[in-house]
N, C-alpha and C positions, 0 to 999 in steps of 0.2 A: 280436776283431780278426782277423779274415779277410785272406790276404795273395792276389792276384792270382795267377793261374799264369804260372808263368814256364815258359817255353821253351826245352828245352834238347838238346843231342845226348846219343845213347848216353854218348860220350866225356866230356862234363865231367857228368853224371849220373853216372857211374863215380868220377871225379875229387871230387865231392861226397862221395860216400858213403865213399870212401877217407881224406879229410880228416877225416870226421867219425868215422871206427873210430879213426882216430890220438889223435882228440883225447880221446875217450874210454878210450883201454886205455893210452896213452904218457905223453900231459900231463896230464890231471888224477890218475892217482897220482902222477906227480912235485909236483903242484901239492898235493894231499895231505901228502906229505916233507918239503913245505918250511914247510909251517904246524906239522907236530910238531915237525922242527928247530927251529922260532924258540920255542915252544910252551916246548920243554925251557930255552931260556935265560933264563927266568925271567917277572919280572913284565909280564904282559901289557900293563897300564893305559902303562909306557914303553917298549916294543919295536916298535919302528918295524919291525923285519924280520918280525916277526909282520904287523902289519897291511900292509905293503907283501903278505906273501905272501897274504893276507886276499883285499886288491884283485886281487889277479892271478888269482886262485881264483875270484872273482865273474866278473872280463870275460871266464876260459874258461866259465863256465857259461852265463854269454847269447849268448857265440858257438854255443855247443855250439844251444844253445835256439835260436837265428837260424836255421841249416843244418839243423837239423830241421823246423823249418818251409819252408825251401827246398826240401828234399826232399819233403815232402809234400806241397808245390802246384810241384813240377816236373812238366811232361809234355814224354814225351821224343818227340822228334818225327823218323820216320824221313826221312833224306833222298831216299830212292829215291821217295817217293810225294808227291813236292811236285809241284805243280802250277805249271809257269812261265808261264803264258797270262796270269797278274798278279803283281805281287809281294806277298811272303808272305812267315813268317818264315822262314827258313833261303833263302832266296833270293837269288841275286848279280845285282845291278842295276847296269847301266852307265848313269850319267845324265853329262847336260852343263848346265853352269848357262849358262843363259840368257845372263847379262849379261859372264861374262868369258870363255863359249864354252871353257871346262875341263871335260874329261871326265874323268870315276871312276869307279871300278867299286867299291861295298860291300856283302859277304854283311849282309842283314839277320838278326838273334841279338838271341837274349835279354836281358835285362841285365844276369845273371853273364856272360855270355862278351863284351860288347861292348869292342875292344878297337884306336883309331880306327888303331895304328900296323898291325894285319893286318890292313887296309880293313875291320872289324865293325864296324857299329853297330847300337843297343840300337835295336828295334821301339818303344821308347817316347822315343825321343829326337824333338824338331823334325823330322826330316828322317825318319826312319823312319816317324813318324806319318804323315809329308806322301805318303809314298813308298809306302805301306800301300794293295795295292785297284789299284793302278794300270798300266794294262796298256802294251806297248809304242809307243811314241808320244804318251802322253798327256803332259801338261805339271802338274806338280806343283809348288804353292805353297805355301813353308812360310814361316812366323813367326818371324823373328830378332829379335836385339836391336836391329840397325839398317833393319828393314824386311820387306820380301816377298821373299824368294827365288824364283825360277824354275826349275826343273827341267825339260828334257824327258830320257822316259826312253828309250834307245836300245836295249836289250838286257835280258833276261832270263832267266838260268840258273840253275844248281844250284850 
């Protein structure tokens, strides 16, 4: 199972690998402690506080295994060498939609950092796809639940 590369800055590639030292050297020997605590109070077959720490020990180790896979199909993408003559990822596109004449501006990101409340959104999202290639002035069409969107796109930065 191969996972897509995902996109991301210096900053949350730092940010990854920071979460990921933590969960290795912090929580899983706590997650450890807490299975020989329950371990020491007796019969395993009725100790709910054994298998609850059981569970907990699992969902950090697929975390753990998810983010390692993150990392190794992260590529980190510098922002000085982007190219704004289309939009790309790490790119700030000012669009207006068409139909209610509403203008926005969203850095298009990865899909760890997409994030719609500091205008990001995911390069794989409806509108990122739509938005993807397309240089200033063009009119881009995206696929909603309630139809076709309009897009023209007005601006493109860094």
């Amino acid at each position: 199972m191969s996972e897509a590369t995902m996109y991301v800055t210096k900053e949350t590639f730092d940010k990854m690998r920071e979460e990921l030292q933590k969960m290795k050297t912090v929580d899983r020997p706590a997650s450890s402690r807490a299975i020989a605590e329950a371990r020491e109070k007796g019969d395993l077959k009725e100790n709910a506080e054994y298998d609850a720490a059981k569970e907990s020990q699992g969902m950090l180790e697929a975390k753990i295994k998810q983010l390692e896979g993150a990392i190794a199909n992260a590529k980190i993408v510098d922002t000085s060498s982007i190219d704004t003559s289309k939009v790309t990822i790490l790119t700030k596109v000012t669009i207006t939609n068409m139909a209610t004449k509403k203008t926005v501006t969203y850095q298009i990101v990865g899909e760890k950092e997409a994030d719609l409340k500091q205008g990001k959104i995911s390069a794989g999202s409806p509108i990122g796809k739509g938005l993807m290639g397309k240089i200033k002035g063009d009119i881009a069409e995206v696929q909603a639940p309630n139809g076709i969107l309009k897009f023209k796109v007005e601006d493109i930065t860094v």
